[in-house]
Structure formats: structure tokens, C-alpha cells
N, C-alpha and C positions, 0 to 999 in steps of 0.2 A: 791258239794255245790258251790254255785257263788263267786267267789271271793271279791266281794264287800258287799257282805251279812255280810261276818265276820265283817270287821271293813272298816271306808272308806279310810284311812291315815294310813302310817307305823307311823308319827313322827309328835305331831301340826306343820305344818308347819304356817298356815297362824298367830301367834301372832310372832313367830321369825321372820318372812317376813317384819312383820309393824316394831317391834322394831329395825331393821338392814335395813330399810329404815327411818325413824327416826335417826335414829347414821350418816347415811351417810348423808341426809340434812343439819344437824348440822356440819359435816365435812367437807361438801361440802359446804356451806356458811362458812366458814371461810377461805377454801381453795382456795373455785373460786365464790366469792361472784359478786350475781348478786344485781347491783345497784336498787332500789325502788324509785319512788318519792311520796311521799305522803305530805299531806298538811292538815291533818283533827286532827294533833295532838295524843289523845291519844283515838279517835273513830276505829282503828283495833287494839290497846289491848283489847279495850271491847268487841267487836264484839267477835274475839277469845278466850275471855275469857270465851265469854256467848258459843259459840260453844265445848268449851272441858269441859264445865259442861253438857252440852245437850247429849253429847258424853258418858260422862261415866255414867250420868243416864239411857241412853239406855243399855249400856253394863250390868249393876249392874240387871236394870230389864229384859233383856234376858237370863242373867244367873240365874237370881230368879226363871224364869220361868219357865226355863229346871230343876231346884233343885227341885223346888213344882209341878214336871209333873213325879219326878223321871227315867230322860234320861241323857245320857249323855252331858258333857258343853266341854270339851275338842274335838276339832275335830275327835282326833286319836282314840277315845273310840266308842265300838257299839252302836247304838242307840235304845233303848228297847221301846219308842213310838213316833208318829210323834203330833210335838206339833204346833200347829196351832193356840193360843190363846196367850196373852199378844203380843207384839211387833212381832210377828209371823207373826198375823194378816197383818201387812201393809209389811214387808219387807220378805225375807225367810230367808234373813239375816244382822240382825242386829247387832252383835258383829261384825261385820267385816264392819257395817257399819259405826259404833262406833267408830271404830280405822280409818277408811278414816276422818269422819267430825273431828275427834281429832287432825289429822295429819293437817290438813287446820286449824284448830284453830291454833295451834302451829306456823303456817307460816303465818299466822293473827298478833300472839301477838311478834312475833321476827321480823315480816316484810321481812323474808326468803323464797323468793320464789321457793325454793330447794324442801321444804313441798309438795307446788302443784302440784309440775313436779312427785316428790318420791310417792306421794299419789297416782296421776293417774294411775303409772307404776307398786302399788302393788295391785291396783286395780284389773289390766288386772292379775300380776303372779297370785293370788289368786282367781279367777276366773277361769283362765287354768287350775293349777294347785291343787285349792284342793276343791274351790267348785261343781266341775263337778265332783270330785271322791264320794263327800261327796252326790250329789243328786242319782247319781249311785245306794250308797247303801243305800240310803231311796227308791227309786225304786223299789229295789231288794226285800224290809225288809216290805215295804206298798203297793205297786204297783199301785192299781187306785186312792187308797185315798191320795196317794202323788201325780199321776198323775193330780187330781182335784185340790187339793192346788195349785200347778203349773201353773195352767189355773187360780186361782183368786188372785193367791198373787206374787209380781212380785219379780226377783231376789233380785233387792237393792234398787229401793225407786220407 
């Protein structure tokens, strides 16, 4: 049997990845904080503020949608259908999108620009690292009908 068929992850990697880039931003602005000028007041709390609400609405209804499709929400778990509908549609992935525009909100509303540099960088690990295992074994698990999805709906926005 294919090895990506069983499951696509040993361990979720990618929600530890954001939160332990998160932790370190936060560390890292305090440790080796980088200077901001801003001048517009209290318009990038809002901004970010408005971004980590957007953010976890995506996430809540991505995971709604994998619960009400009955498949799995956790990366490391097999996935029993490919779900192509609710926030599907536009992204292939949206939890993980969710946790990028959160992380940018967050360095929005702190004016830490650690956020954007840590965001970019778990963008790419998360990418290398578990969304290429994760399409693997919807591949493996759907074959043309994920091939098609792939051709209409792109990685991340």
C-alpha cells in the first residue's frame, strides 16, 4: 500500500509551526526589536484587528466544513473525502491560511515586525514540509478528482 495513502503526517506539524513562530516573534521583538515608524495612530490596531477576526472566521468555517463533510481536521489524521466546497473552494488551504493572515494581524496590532518576517518563513516550512505530504496523500486517496481540484483551486489564495 502507498505510504501516503494511510495517513499524510506522522505529528500536526503545521499548527505547532505557527504557534512556535508566533512565541518567537514575540521573543524576538522583545529581544532584537525592530524599530516601526508609524504616524496613522491607532489605524494598524484596527487593520489587525479586523485581520485576526477574518482569520479565525476562516479557520472556524474550514474546520466546520471538514466536520459537516465528515473527514478529517487535524493534518496527521487520514482523510475519508476530498472536500471541495465551503472555503475549499477558493483556497486548498485555508487553516493554514488562517494562521498566516493571523500572524500579520498580530504584527499589525503589536507593530512587530517579527510577525511578517515568521509568517513568510512558516509559510515556505509548511509548504515544504507538510502541505506537499498532505496533497501526496489526497493524490494517492482521489487521484484525478484531486488532480482537477488542483487545476481549479490554487494552493493559498
Amino acid at each position: 500500500m502507498n505510504a501516503y495513502r494511510a495517513k499524510p503526517l506522522t505529528y500536526p506539524w503545521p499548527p505547532v509551526l505557527y504557534a512556535a513562530a508566533m512565541l518567537a516573534a514575540v521573543s524576538l521583538g522583545r529581544l532584537v526589536p525592530i524599530s516601526v515608524v508609524h504616524s496613522r495612530g491607532w489605524l494598524p490596531s484596527l487593520a489587525g484587528a479586523a485581520l485576526v477576526l477574518v482569520a479565525v472566521s476562516l479557520d472556524i468555517w474550514a474546520m466546520k466544513t471538514l466536520i459537516e463533510r465528515h473527514t478529517a481536521v487535524l493534518p496527521h489524521r487520514c482523510s475519508s473525502h476530498l472536500v471541495t466546497c465551503g472555503p475549499f473552494r477558493y483556497t486548498r488551504n485555508p487553516i493554514y491560511l488562517g494562521y498566516t493572515v493571523m500572524m500579520v494581524g498580530f504584527g499589525l496590532i503589536t507593530l512587530n515586525p517579527w510577525f511578517f518576517i515568521l509568517a513568510s518563513a512558516s509559510v515556505a516550512l509548511t509548504t515544504a514540509f507538510a502541505i506537499r505530504n498532505e496533497e501526496l496523500h489526497l493524490l494517492s486517496r482521489f487521484g484525478f478528482e484531486f488532480e482537477r481540484y488542483c487545476r481549479a483551486t490554487s494552493r493559498w489564495i
